[in-house]
N, C-alpha and C positions, 0 to 999 in steps of 0.2 A: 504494500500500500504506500503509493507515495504520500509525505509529510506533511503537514503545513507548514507556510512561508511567516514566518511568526517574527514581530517585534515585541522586545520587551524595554519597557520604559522602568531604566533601572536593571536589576540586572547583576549585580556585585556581592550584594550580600542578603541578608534576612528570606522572605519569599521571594524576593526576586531570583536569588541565587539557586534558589531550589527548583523556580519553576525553568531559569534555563537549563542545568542539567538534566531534570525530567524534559523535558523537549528533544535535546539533543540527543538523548536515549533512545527517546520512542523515532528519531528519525528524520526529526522537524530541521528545518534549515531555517537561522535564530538570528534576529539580530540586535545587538542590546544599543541603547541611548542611554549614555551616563558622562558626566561632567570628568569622568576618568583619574576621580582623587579619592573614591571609600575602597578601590580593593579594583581586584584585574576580572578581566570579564573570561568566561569560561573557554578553556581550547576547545575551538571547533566553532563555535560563535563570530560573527562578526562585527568587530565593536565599531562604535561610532561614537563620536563624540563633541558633547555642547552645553550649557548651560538650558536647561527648557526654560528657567523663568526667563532670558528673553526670547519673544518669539522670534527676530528677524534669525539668530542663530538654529531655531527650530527648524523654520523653514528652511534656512540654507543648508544645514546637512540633510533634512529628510528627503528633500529635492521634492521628484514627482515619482517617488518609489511606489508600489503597491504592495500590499502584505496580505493575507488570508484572516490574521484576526493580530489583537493589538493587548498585552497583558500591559498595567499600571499599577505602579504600586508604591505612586506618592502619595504622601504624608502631608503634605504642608497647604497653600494657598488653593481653593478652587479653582481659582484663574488661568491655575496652568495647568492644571487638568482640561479646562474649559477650550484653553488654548491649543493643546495635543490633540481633543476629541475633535474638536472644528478642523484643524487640517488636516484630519487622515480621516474623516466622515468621507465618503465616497471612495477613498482609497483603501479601504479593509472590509472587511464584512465582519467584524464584530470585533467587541472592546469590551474587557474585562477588568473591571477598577476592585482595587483591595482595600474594602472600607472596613469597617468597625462597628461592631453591636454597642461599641461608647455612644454610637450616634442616637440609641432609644433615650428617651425621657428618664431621667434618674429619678427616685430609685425605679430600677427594671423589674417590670414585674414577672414574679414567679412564671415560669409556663409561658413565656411570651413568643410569640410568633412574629413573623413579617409586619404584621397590621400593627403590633403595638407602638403606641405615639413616640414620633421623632423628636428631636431639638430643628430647630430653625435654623436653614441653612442658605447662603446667599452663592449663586453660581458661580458669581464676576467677583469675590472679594480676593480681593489682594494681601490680604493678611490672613493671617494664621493664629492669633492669639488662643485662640478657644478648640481644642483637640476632635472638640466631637461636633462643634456647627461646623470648624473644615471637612472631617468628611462626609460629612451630608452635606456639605456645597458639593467637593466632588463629584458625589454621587448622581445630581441634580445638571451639574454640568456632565458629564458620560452620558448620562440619557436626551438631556437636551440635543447633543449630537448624532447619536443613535437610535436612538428609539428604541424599542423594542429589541435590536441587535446591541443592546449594554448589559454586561451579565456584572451585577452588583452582588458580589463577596462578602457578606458583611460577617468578619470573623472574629472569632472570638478567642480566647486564651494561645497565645500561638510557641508552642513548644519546638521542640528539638534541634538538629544541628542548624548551623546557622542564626538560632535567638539572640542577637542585637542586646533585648532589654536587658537580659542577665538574670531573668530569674532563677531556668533551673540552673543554671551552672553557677547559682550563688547557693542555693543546696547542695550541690551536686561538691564542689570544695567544702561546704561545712562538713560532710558527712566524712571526706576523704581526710579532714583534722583527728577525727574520732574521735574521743570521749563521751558524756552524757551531751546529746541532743535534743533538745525542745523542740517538742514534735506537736502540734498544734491540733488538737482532739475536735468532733472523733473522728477516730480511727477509721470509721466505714463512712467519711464525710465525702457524697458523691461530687467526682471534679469532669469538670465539661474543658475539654479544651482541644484545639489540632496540631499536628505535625506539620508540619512548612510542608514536606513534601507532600502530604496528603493533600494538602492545599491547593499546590500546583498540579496534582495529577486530576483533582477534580477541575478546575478550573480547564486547564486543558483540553481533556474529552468536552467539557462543555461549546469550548469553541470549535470542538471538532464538530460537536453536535447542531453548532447554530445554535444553542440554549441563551437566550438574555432572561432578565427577573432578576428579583431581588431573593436571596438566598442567607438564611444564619446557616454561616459554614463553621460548625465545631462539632464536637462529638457527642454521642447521647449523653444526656447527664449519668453517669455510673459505671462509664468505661473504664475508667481508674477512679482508684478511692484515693484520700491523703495518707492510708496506708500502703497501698500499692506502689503508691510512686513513690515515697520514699523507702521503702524496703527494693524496689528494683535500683534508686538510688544506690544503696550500701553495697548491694551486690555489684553493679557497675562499677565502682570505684575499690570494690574491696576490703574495705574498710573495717577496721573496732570501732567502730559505733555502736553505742547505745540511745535506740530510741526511747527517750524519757516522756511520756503521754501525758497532754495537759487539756485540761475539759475547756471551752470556749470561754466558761467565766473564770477561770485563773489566768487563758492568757490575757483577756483585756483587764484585768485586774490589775496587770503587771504592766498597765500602761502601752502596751506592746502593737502596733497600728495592721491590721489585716491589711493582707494586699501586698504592700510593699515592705516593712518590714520582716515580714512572713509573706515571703512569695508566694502565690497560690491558694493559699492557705483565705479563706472567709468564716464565719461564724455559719452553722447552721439555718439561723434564724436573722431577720434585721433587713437592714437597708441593701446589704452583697449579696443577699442569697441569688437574686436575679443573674447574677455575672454566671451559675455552675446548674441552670434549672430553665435553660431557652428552648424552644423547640425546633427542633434542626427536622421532624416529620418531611420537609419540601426537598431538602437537601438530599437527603436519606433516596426519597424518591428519585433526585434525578442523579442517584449514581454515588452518593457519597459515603466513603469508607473508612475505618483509620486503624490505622496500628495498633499491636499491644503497646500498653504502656513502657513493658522490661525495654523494646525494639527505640522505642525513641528515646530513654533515658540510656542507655548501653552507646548508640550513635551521636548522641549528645558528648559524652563521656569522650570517647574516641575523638569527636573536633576538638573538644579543648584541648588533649593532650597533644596534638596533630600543631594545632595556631594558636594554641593559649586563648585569655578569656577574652571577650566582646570588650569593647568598648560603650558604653553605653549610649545611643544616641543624640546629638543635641546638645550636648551640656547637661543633661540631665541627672541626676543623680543614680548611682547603681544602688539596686535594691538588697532589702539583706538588716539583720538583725545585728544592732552593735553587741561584741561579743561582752562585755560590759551587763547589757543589758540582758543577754543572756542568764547568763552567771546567775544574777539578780534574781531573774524568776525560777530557774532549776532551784537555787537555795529555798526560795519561800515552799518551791513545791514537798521538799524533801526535810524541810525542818517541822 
């Protein structure tokens, strides 16, 4: 079967990284756009390179090429989203933007589907201040372009090789320290989240398929537990750790912020439940599949030791529990 003629906007590291090697596996002839300063574009790929936020450099390298479909997987300003989707509208037959289930109205509610209420998003702004109205500008600009031929990604917890943010591979080094680990209860607390690659492999048949719609791409809630992953954690690494189990009201007892200082990790009950309890039913239907959880914390495991940790995004802060503050709540747990 011959491949598709595939751009990817981006292309170097995080999903982008994963969706050009799954391309280039299945066959596809790849071509990345990237400003050529986060990291080298994959052998076999043909790189290109330009700044997209300004157009006139867009247009000058993308010339009058044509593509078969168009993957994106900017983060920042709608604009230039809006600006990529307008100049290669006629020239692709479809465009796949990688937004975010941040874009639903906070708190997310339990069980939510496609239809549950957005944030307000603007197609044409040029700024980026607010995470989750950019991509829902995005997303609004890809379709604006598209129509119907815009397949909107909207993912959610995005795990394994390739993670940028640094969460699990900020477990993934706690565990490989060993000793008593604060392990954030319960045990059988269901986690929704995808693999990059999973990502792009779904993303892909879909443009194979001519599939556009709005899609929550991430796993059923209960494919891994917060035991799961961090027991395939230890084993991954090898580790003498000891997981030390703390119920939801010791660790916010202990001051301890879900989310980010405990990656992954949310209270059962509250305002996060929504982030590990979305319904992925539509995804599911058109194709969507994921890994065991051991498979993606084991290849997780393997990049680090391969390119060492991420960098975290932006200037953003890497996530992760001060070890200080650790200490602090194992002693209260054990006294």
């Amino acid at each position: 079967m011959t491949g598709m003629k595939l751009l990817v906007l981006g292309g170097t590291h995080h999903v982008g990284r994963a969706v050009v090697e799954t391309a280039l596996a299945a066959g596809d002839s790849v071509t990345t756009l990237t400003r050529g300063v986060s990291g080298l574009s994959a052998p076999g790929a043909l790189a290109l390179h330009a700044d997209r936020t300004n157009p006139d450099a867009l247009r000058a390298v993308l010339a009058d090429a044509t593509w078969d479909a168009v993957i994106d997987t900017w983060s920042g300003a709608p604009a230039v989203v809006g600006d990529a989707a307008w100049l290669l509208s006629g020239r692709a037959g479809h465009y796949g933007y990688v937004s975010s289930r941040s874009v639903y109205q906070w708190p997310i509610p339990p069980g939510a589907d496609e239809s549950a209420p957005v944030v307000d998003g603007n197609p044409t702004a040029a700024e980026d201040d607010d995470y989750a109205a950019a991509k829902r500008g995005g997303e609004l600009a890809a379709q604006a372009a598209f129509g119907d031929q815009a397949l909107i990604a909207r993912a959610g917890l995005i795990l394994g090789p390739y993670e940028i943010v640094g969460r699990m591979p900020w477990w993934l080094r706690r565990l490989e320290r060993g000793g008593d680990v604060l392990a954030p209860g319960p045990p059988d607390l269901p986690l929704q989240y995808i693999d990059g690659r999973d990502l792009a492999e779904w993303m892909l048949q879909a443009a194979r398929d001519g599939r556009g719609g709005i899609f929550n791409t991430v796993s059923k809630p209960g494919e891994a537990t917060m035991a799961s992953l961090l027991e395939a954690g230890r084993e991954a690494t090898g580790a003498r750790a000891r997981l030390v189990w703390a119920s939801p009201e010791a660790v916010l007892a202990a001051g301890i912020e879900p989310w980010t200082e405990l990656p992954v990790w949310v209270p059962p009950s509250g305002e996060y439940i929504g982030l590990h309890t979305g319904d992925v039913s539509a995804a599911y239907a058109a194709g969507l599949h994921c890994r065991p959880v051991a498979e993606t914390v084991a290849d997780t495991w393997r990049w680090l030791q391969e390119e060492g940790d991420p960098e975290p995004p932006g200037g953003r802060p890497a996530p992760g529990l001060p070890p200080e503050k650790e200490q602090a709540a194992l002693k209260a747990l054990t006294s």
